[in-house]
C-alpha positions in Angstrom: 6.6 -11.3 -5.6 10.3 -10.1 -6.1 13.7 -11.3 -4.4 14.3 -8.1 -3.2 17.4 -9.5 -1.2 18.7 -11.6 -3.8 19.0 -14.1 -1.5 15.9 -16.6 -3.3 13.4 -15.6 -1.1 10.9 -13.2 -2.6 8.4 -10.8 -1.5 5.4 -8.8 -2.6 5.1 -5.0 -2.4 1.8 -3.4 -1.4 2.2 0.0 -2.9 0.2 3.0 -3.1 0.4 5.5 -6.0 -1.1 9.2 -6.7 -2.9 8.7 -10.3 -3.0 12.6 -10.6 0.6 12.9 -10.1 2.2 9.8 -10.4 4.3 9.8 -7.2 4.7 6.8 -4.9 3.1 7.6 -1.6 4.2 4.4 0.5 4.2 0.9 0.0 4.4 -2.3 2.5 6.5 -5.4 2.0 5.6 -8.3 2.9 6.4 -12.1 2.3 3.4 -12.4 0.4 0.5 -10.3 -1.0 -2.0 -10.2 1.9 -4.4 -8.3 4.0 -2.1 -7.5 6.6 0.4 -5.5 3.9 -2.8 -3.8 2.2 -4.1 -2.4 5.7 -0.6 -1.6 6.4 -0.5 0.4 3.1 -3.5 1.8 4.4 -2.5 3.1 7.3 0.7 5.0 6.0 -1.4 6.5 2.9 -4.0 7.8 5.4 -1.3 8.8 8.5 0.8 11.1 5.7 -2.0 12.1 3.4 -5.7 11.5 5.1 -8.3 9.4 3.6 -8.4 8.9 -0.1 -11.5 9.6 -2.1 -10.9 6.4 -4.3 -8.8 3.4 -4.5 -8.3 2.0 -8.1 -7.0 -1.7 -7.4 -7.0 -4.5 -9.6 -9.7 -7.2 -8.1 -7.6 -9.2 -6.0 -9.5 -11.6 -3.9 -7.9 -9.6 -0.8 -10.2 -6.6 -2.1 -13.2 -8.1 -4.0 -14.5 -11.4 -4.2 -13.8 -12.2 -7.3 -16.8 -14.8 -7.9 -19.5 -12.2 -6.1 -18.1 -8.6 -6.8 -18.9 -8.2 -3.4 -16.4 -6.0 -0.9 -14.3 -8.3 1.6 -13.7 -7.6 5.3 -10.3 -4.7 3.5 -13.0 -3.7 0.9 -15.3 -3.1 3.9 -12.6 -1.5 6.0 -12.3 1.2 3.2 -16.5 1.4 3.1 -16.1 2.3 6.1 -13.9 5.2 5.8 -15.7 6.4 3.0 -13.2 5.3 0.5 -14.8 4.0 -3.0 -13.0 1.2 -4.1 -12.8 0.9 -8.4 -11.6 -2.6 -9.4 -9.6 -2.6 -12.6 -11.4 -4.8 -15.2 -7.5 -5.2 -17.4 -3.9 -5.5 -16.3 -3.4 -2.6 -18.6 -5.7 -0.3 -16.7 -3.3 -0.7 -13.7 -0.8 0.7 -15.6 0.8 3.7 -13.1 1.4 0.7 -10.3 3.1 -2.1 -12.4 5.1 0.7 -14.1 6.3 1.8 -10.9 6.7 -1.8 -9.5 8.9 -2.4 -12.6 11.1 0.8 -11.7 11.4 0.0 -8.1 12.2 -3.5 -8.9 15.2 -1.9 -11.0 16.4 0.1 -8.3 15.6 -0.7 -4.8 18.4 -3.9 -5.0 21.1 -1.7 -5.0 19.8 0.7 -2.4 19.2 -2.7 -0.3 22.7 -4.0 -0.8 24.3 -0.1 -0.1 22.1 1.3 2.8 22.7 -2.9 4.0 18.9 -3.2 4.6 18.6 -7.2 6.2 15.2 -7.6 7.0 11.9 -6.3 5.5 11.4 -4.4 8.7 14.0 -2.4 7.7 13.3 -2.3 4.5 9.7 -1.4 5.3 11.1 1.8 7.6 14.0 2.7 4.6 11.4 2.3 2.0 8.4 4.5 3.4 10.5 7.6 5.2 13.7 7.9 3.1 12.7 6.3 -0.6 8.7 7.4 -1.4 9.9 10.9 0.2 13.2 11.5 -1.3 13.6 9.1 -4.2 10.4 10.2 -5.7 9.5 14.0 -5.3 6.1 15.2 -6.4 5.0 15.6 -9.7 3.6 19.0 -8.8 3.7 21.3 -5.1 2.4 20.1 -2.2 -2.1 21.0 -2.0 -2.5 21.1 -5.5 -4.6 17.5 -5.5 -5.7 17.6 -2.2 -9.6 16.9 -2.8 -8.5 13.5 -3.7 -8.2 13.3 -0.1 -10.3 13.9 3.0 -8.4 15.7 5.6 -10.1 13.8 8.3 -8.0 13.2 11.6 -5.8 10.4 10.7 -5.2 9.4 14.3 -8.5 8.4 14.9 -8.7 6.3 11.4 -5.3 4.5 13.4 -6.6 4.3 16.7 -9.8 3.1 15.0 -8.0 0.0 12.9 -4.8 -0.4 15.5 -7.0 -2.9 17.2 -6.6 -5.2 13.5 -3.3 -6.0 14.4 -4.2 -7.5 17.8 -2.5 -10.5 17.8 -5.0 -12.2 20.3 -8.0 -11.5 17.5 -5.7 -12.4 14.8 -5.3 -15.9 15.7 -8.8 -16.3 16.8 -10.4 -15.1 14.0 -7.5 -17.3 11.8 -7.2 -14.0 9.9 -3.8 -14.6 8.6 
C-alpha cells in the first residue's frame, strides 16, 4: 500500500505488466490488495489486449493458497479462461512489477496533485486511459508480442465475469 494522496490514507495498486516489453498495460487501485482490484485488472488487461497466455504473480493468498498450492476462486477465474497462472517462488523474481511500482510511486503524486485527481475513481479512469497509454509507450510496435495473448472476443470474457461484481451475490457470498 502507498498514500497516493498524501493525505495518510494509503492504497494498493493492482498492476499488470508486459514481461516481453516491459510496458504497463493497466493497473486497479484499490484501498487494499484484494480480489475485487485483481479481477478489475483483469478485466482492463483482457478488454484492451485479450486474454493472456500466462500470468507470473507472486503467491498471494488472493491467487494461490499459500498452504495447499492449490488455485483460489481468481486462480480459478483465470483457469477458466485458459490463462496459466506461474507463482513466483522469490520477491526478486517479480522484479519488472515492483520496479515499476517503485517508478509509479515516484511519479504518479505529482500527476495526482496537478491533474487534481480526489478520489481513486478518478484516479482509476486517469490512471488506465491517459497514464499506461501515454506515460508509458511500448517498448516495441504494436503486434510484435501478440501470441502472448489470445485474441479471443473480449466482450464475452466481460459479459461472462460482469455478473462478479453483482452486488446482491457479493454480499451473499461475503466475498469481500
Amino acid at each position: 500500500p502507498h498514500d497516493w494522496f498524501q493525505n495518510g490514507k494509503k492504497s494498493s495498486l493492482h498492476l499488470a505488466i508486459d514481461d516481453a516489453t516491459g510496458e504497463a498495460l493497466c493497473g486497479w487501485f484499490m484501498p487494499t490488495e484484494c480480489l475485487e482490484g485483481y479481477v478489475r485488472m483483469l478485466k482492463i488487461l483482457v478488454t484492451k489486449y485479450g486474454i493472456p497466455e500466462n500470468l507470473y504473480c507472486d503467491r498471494h493468498t488472493i491467487l494461490i493458497n499459500p498452504k495447499s498450492g492449490e488455485l483460489t476462486n481468481f486462480g480459478h477465474m483465470c483457469e477458466d479462461l485458459g490463462i496459466n497462472i506461474i507463482a513466483a517462488n522469490t520477491p526478486q523474481a517479480k522484479g519488472k512489477v515492483e520496479k515499476w511500482n517503485n517508478t509509479i510511486q515516484n511519479r504518479l503524486i505529482n500527476d495526482i496533485q496537478r491533474w487534481n485527481i480526489q478520489s481513486i475513481d478518478e484516479l482509476n479512469i486517469f490512471f488506465n486511459d491517459y497514464y499506461c497509454n501515454y506515460l508509458f509507450p511500448m517498448a516495441i510496435e504494436y503486434g510484435m508480442s501478440a501470441d502472448e495473448f489470445w485474441k479471443d472476443d473480449p466482450q464475452l470474457f466481460v459479459a461472462y465475469r460482469t455478473s462478479f461484481f453483482n452486488k446482491k451475490k457479493r454480499e451473499k457470498q461475503k466475498v469481500f
